[in-house]
MARDRENZA-199382 format. One record per atom (N, C-alpha, C): residue in three letters; atom name; z, y, x. Coordinates in pm, whole numbers, plus 50000, padded with zeros to 5 digits. Each point is the difference from the previous one (the first is absolute). Example, Ala and Ser with C-alpha at 12.3 -4.5 7.8 and 13.67 -1.06 7.14 Angstrom:
2
+------+------+-------+-------+-------+
| code | site |     Z |     Y |     X |
+------+------+-------+-------+-------+
|  Ala |    N | 50780 | 49431 | 51319 |
|  Ala |   CA | 50000 | 50119 | 49911 |
|  Ala |    C | 50000 | 50120 | 50090 |
|  Ser |    N | 49928 | 50105 | 49965 |
|  Ser |   CA | 50006 | 50119 | 50082 |
|  Ser |    C | 50073 | 50109 | 49923 |
+------+------+-------+-------+-------+
This chain:
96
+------+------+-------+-------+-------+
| code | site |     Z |     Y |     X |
+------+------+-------+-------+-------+
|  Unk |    N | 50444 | 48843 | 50576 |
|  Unk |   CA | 49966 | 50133 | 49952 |
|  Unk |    C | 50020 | 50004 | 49849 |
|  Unk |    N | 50078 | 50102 | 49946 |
|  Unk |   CA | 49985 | 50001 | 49850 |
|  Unk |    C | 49906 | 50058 | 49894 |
|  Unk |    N | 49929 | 49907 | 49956 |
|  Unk |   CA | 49925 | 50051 | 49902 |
|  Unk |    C | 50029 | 50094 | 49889 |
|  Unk |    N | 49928 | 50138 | 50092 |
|  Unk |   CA | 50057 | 50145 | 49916 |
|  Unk |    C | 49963 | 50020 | 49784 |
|  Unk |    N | 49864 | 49845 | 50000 |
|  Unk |   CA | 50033 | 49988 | 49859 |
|  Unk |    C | 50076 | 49947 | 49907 |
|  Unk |    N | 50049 | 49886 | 50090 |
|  Unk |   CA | 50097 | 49921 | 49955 |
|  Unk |    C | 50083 | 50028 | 49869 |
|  Unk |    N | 50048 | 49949 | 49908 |
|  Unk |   CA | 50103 | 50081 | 49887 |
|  Unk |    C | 50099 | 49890 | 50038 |
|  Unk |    N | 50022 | 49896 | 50058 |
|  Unk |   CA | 50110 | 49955 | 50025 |
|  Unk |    C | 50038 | 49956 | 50200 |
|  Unk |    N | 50059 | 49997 | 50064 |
|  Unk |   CA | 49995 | 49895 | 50097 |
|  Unk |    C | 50179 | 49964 | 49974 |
|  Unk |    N | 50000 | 49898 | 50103 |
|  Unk |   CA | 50089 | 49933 | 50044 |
|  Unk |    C | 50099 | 50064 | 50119 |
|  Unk |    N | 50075 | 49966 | 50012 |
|  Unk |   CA | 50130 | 50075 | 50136 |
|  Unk |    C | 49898 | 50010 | 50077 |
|  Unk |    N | 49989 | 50096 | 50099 |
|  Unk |   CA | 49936 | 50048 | 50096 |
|  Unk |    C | 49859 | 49961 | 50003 |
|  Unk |    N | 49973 | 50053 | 49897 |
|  Unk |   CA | 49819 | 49949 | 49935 |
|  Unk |    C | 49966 | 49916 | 50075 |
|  Unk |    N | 50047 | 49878 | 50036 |
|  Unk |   CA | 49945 | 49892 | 50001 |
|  Unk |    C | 49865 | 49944 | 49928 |
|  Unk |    N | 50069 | 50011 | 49874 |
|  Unk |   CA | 49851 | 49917 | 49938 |
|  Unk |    C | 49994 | 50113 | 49865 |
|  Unk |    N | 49866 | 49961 | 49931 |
|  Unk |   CA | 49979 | 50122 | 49890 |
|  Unk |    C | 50062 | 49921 | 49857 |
|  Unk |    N | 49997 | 50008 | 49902 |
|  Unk |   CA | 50067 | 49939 | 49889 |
|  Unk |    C | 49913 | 50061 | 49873 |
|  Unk |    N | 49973 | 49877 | 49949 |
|  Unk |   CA | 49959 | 50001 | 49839 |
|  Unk |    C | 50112 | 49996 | 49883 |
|  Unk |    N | 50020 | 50182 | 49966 |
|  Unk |   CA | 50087 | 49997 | 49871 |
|  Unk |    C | 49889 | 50048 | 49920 |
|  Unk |    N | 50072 | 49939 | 49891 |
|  Unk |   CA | 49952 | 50123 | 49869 |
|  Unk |    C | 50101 | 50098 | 50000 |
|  Unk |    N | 49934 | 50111 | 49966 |
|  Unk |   CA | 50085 | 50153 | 50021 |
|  Unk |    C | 49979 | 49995 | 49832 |
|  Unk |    N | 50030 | 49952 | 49938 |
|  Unk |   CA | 49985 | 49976 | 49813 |
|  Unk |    C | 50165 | 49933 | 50001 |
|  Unk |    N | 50012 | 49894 | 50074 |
|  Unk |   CA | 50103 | 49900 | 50010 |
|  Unk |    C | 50159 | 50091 | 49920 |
|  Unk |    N | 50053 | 49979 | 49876 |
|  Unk |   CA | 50124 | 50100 | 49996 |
|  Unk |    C | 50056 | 49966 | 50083 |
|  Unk |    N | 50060 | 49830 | 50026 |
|  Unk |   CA | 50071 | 49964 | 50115 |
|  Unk |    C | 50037 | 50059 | 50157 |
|  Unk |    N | 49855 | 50071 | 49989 |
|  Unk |   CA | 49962 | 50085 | 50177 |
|  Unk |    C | 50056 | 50122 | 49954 |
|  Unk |    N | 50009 | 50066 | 49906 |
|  Unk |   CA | 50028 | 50149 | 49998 |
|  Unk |    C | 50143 | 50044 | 50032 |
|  Unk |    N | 50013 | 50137 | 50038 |
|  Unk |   CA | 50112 | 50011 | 50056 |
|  Unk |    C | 50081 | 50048 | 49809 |
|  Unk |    N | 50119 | 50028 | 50002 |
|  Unk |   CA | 50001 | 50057 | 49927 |
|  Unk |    C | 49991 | 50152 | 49927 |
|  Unk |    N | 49982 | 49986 | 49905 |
|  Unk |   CA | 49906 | 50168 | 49934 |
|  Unk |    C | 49899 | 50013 | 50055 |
|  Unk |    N | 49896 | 49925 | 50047 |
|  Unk |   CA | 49861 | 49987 | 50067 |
|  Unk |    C | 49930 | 50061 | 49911 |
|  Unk |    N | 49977 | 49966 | 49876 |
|  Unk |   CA | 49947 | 50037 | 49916 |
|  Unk |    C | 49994 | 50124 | 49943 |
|  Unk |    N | 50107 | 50057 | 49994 |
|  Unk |   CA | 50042 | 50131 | 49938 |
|  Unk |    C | 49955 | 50102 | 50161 |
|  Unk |    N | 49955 | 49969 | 50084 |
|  Unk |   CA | 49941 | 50119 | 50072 |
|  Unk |    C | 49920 | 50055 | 49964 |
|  Unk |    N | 49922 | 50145 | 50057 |
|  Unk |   CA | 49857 | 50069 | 49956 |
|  Unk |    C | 49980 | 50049 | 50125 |
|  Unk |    N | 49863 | 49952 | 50007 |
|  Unk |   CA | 49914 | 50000 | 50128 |
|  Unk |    C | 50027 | 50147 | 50058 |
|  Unk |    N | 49987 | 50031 | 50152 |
|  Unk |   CA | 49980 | 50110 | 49979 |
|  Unk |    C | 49906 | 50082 | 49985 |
|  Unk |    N | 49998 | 50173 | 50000 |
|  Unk |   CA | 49879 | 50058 | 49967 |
|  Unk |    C | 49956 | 50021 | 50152 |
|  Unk |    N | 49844 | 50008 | 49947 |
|  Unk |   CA | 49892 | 50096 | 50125 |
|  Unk |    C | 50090 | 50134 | 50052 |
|  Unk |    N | 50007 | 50015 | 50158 |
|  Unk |   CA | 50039 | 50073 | 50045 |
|  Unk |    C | 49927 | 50165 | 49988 |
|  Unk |    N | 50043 | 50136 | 49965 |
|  Unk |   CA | 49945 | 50074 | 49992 |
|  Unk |    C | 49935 | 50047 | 50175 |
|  Unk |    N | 49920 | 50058 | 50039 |
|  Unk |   CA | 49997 | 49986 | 50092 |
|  Unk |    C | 49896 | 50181 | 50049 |
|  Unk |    N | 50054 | 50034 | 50133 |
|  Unk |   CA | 49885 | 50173 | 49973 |
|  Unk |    C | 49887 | 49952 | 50065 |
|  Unk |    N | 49954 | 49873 | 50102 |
|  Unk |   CA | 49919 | 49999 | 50081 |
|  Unk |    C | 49879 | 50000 | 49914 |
|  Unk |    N | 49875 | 49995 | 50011 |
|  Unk |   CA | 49908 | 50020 | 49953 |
|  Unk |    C | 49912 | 49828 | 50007 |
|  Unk |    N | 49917 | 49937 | 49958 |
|  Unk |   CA | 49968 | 49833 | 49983 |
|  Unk |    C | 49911 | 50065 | 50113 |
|  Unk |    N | 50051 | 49854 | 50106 |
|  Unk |   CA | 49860 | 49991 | 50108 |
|  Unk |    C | 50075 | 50076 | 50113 |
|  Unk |    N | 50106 | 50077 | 49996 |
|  Unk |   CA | 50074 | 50112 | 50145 |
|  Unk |    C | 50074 | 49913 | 50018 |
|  Unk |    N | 50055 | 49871 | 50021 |
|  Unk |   CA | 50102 | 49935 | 50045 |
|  Unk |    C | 49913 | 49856 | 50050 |
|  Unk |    N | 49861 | 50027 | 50004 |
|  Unk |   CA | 49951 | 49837 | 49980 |
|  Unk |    C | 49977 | 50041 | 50142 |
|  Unk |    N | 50058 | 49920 | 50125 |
|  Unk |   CA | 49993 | 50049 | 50135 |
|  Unk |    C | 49963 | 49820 | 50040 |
|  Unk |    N | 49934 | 49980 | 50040 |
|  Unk |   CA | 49974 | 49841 | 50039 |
|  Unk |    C | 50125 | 49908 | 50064 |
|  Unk |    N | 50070 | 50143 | 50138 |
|  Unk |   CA | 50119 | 49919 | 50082 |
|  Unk |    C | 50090 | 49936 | 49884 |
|  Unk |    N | 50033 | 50089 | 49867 |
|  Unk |   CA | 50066 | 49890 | 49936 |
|  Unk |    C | 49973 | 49864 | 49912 |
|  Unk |    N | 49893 | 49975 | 50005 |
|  Unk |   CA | 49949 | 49864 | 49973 |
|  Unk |    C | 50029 | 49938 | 50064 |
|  Unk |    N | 49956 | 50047 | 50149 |
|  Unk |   CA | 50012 | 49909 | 50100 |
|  Unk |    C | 50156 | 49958 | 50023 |
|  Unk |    N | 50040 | 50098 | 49995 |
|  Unk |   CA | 50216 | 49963 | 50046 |
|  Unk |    C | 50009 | 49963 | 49880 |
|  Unk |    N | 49957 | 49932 | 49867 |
|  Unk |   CA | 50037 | 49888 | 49893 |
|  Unk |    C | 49942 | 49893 | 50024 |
|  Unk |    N | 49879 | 49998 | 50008 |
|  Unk |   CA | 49945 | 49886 | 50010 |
|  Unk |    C | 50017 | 49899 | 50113 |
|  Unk |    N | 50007 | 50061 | 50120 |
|  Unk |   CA | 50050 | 49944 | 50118 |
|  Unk |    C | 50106 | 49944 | 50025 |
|  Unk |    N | 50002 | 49851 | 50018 |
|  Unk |   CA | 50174 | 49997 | 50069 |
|  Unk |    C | 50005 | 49940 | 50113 |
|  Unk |    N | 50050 | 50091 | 50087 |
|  Unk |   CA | 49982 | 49943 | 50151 |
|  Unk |    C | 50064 | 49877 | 50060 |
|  Unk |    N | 50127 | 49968 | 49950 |
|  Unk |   CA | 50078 | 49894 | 50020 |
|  Unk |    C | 50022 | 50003 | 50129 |
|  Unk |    N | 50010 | 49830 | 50089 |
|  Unk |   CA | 49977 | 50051 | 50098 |
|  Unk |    C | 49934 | 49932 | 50109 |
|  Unk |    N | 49827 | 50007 | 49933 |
|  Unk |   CA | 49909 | 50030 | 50071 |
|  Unk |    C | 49946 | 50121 | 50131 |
|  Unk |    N | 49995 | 49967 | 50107 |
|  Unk |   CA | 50036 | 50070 | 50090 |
|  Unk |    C | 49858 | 50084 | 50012 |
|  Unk |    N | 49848 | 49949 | 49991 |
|  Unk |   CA | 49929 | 50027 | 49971 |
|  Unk |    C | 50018 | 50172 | 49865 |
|  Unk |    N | 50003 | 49957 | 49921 |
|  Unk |   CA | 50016 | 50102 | 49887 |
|  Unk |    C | 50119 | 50080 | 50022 |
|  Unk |    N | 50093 | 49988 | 50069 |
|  Unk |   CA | 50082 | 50079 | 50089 |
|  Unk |    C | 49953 | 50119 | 50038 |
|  Unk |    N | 49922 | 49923 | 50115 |
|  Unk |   CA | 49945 | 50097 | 50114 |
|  Unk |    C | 49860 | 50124 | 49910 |
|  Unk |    N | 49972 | 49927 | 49908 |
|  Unk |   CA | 49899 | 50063 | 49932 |
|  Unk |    C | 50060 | 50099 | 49895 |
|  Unk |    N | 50079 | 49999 | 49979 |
|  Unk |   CA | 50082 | 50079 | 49884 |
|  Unk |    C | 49965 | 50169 | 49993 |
|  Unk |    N | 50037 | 50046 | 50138 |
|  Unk |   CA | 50027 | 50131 | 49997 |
|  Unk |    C | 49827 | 50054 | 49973 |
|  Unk |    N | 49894 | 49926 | 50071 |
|  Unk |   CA | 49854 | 50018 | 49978 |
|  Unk |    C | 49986 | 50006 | 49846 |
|  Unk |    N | 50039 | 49923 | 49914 |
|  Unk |   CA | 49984 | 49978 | 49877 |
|  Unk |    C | 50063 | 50124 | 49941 |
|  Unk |    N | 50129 | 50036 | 50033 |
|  Unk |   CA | 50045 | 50056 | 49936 |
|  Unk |    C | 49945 | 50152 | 49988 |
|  Unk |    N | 49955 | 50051 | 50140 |
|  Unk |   CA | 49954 | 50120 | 50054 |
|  Unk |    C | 49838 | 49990 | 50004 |
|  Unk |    N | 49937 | 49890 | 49977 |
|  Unk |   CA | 49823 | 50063 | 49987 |
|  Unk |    C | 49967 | 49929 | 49881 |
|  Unk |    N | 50035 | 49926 | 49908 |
|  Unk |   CA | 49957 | 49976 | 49933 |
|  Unk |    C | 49845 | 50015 | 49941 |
|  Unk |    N | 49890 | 49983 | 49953 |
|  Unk |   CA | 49900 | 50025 | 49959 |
|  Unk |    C | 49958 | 50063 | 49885 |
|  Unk |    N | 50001 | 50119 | 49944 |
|  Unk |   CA | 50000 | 50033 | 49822 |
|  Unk |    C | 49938 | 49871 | 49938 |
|  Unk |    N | 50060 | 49960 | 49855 |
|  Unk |   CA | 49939 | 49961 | 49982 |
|  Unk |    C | 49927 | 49832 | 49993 |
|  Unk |    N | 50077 | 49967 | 50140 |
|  Unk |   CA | 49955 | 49892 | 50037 |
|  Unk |    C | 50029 | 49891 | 49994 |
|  Unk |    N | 49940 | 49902 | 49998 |
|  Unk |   CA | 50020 | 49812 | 49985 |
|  Unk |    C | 50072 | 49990 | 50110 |
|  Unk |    N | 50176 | 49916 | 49948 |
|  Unk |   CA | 50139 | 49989 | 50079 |
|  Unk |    C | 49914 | 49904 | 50096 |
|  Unk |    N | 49940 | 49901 | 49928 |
|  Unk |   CA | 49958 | 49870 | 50052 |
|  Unk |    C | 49931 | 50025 | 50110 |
|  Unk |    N | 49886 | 50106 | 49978 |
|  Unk |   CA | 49912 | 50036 | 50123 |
|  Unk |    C | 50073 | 50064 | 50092 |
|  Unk |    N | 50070 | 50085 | 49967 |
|  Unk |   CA | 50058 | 50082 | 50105 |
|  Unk |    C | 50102 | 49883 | 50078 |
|  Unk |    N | 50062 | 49940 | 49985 |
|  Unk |   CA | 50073 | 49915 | 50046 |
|  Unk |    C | 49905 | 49947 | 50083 |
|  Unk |    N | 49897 | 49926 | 49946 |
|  Unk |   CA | 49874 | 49914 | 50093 |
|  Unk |    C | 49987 | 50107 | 50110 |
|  Unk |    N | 49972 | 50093 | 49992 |
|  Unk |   CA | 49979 | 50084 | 50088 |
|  Unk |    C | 50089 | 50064 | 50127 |
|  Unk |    N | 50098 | 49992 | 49958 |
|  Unk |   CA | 50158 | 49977 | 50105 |
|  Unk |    C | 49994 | 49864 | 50081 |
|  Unk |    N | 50016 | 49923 | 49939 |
|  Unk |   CA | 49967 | 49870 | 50066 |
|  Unk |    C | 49903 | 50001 | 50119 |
|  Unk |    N | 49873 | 50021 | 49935 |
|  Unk |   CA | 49924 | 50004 | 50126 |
|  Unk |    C | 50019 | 50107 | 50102 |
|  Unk |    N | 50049 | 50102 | 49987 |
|  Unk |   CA | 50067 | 50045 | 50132 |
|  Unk |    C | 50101 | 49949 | 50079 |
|  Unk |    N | 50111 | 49910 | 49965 |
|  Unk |   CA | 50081 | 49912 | 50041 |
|  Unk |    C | 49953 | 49937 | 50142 |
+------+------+-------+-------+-------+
């Protein structure tokens, strides 16, 4: 599974890797001369887009666990406002 924090892996994220991202050696060239980009302007209003299902479809990765498979569409469609992934998961389980 690849570690979605990772700042480096290896061919087919195999393994994770310790660079320095300082290293000039590592930089591509004109690395330096970029500018970040800006904050997106945006019309939605803070808090109208915070819908839980999408936590859950980031945080989750189903792989392929057949278990969390079968549980997916539950997750995706009742989710709990609000609620602890961890518990709610515990709580799928024991219906299993």
């Amino acid at each position: 599974m690849t570690d979605p924090y990772a700042h480096s892996l290896s061919t087919n994220s195999e393994y994770s890797q310790v660079v320095d991202l300082n290293d000039s050696a590592l930089k591509p060239e004109g690395w330096d001369g970029l500018t970040m980009p800006h904050a997106q302007k945006t019309k939605s209003r803070p808090g109208e887009n915070d819908d839980p299902r999408i936590a859950y479809s980031r945080s989750l990765r189903l792989g392929s666990n057949p278990f969390l498979r079968s549980c997916a569409v539950s997750i995706w469609r009742s989710p709990p406002r609000k609620a602890n992934m961890v518990q709610h998961l515990k709580q799928l389980s024991a219906r299993a």
